[in-house]
C-alpha positions as CSV (number, residue, x, y, z in Angstrom):
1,X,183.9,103.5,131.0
2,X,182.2,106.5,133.1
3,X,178.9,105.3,131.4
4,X,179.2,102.0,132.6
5,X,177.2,101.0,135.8
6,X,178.6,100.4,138.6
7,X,177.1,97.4,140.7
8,X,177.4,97.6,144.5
9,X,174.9,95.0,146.0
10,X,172.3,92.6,144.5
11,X,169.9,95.8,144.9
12,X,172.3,98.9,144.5
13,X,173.9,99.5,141.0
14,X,175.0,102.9,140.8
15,X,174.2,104.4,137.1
16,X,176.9,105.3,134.8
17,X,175.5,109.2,134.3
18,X,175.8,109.8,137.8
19,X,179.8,109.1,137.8
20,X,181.9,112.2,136.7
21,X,185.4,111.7,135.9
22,X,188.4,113.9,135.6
23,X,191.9,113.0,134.4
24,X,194.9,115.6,135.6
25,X,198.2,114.9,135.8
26,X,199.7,113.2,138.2
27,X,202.9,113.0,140.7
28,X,204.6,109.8,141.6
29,X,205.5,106.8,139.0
30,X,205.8,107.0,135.4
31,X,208.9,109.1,135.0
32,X,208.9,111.7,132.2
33,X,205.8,110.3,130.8
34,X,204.1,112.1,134.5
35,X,204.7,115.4,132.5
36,X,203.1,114.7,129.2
37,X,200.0,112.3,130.1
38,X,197.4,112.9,132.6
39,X,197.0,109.6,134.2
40,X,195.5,110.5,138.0
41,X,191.9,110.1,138.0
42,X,189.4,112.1,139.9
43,X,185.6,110.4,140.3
44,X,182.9,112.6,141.4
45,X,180.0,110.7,142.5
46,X,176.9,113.1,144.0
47,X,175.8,110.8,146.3
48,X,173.5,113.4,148.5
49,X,171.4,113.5,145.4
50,X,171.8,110.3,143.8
51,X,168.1,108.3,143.0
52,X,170.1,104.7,143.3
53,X,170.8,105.0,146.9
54,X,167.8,104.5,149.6
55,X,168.5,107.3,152.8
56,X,169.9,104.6,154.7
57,X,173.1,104.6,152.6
58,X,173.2,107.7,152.0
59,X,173.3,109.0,155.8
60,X,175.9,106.0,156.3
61,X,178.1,107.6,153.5
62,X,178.3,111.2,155.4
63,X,180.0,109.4,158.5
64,X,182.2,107.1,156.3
65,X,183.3,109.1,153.6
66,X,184.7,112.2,156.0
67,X,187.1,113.9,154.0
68,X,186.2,112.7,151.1
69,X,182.7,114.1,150.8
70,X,181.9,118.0,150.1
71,X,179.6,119.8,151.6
72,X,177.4,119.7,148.9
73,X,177.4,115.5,149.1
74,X,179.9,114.9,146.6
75,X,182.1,112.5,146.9
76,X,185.6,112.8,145.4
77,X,187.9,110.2,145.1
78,X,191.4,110.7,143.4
79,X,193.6,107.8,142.3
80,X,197.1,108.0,141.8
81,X,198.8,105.0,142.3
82,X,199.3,103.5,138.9
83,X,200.7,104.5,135.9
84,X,198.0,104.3,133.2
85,X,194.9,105.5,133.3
86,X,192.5,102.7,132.9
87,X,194.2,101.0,136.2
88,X,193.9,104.5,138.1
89,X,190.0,104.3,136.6
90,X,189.5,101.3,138.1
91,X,191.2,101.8,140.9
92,X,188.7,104.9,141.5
93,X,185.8,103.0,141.0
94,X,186.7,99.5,143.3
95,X,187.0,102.2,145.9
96,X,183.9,103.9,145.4
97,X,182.5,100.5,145.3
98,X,183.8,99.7,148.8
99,X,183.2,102.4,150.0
100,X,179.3,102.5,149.1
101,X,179.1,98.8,150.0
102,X,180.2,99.2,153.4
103,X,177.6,102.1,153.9
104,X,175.1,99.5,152.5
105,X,176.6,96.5,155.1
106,X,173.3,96.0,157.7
107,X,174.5,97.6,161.7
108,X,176.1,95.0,163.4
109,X,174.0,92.8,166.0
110,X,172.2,94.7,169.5
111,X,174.9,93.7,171.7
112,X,172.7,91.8,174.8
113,X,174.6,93.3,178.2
114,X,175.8,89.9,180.3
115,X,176.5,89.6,184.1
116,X,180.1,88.1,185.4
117,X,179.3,84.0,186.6
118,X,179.6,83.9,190.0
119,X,182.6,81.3,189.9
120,X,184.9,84.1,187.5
121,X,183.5,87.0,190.5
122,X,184.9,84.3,193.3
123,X,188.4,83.6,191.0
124,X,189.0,87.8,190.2
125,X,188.5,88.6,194.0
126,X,191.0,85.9,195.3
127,X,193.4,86.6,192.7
128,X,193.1,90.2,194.1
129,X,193.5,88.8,197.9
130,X,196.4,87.3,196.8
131,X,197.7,89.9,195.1
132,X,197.0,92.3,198.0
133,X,199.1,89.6,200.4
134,X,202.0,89.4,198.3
135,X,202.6,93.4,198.3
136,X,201.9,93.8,201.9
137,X,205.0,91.3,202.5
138,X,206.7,94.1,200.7
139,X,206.4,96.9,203.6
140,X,208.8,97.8,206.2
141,X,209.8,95.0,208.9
142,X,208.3,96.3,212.1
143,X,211.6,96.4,214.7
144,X,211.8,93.9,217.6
């Protein structure tokens, strides 16, 4: 299933050479069978170098992936949470997928910088007033 591509986007499919993965054994569910079968799944993906990524991903990845990502630019995601290993395989790869999709997502909107109205300036300075009024009340009585 490693040779299988992996699509991302209409445009990005990542090729099924340039996914490496690992099985080793696993803690967690699948009672004694954790001791005899290695179920936990470790995908290597080279993203720094890979040719089906433009640079615009790729420089998105390094601030997404954190952790995850070598120095080199591999990225290394380990999957755990199921007992079998095609589920933990798949599991790797929807979260490689997500991951690389979101790097891939276009930057949000230029955010345009907007003024107050001039009734919501009037409202916030007499609800201040007001305010102010009702914790002067609060001071000492001055004596007769």
């Amino acid at each position: 299933m490693a040779s299988d591509p992996l699509p991302i986007t209409q445009s990005i499919t990542i090729a099924g050479w340039e996914l490496v993965e690992q099985f080793v054994r696993a803690s967690g569910p699948g009672g004694q069978n954790v001791n005899k079968v290695s179920s936990s799944v470790q995908l290597r993906f080279d993203a720094r170098s890979s040719p089906s990524l433009p640079e615009r991903v790729k420089n998105n990845l390094v601030a997404l992936a954190g952790q995850r990502m070598t120095k080199d630019g591999v990225i290394i995601i380990e999957a755990d949470r199921f007992r079998t290993q095609d589920r933990n395989r798949k599991d790797a790869r929807d979260r490689l997928k997500d991951l690389v999709a979101k790097a891939a997502a276009p930057p949000p909107p230029y955010r345009r910088k907007t003024k107050p109205t001039k009734g919501s300036v009037e409202r916030r300075l007499k609800a201040k007033s007001s305010r102010s009024g009702i914790k002067k009340l609060r001071g000492n009585i001055p004596p007769d």
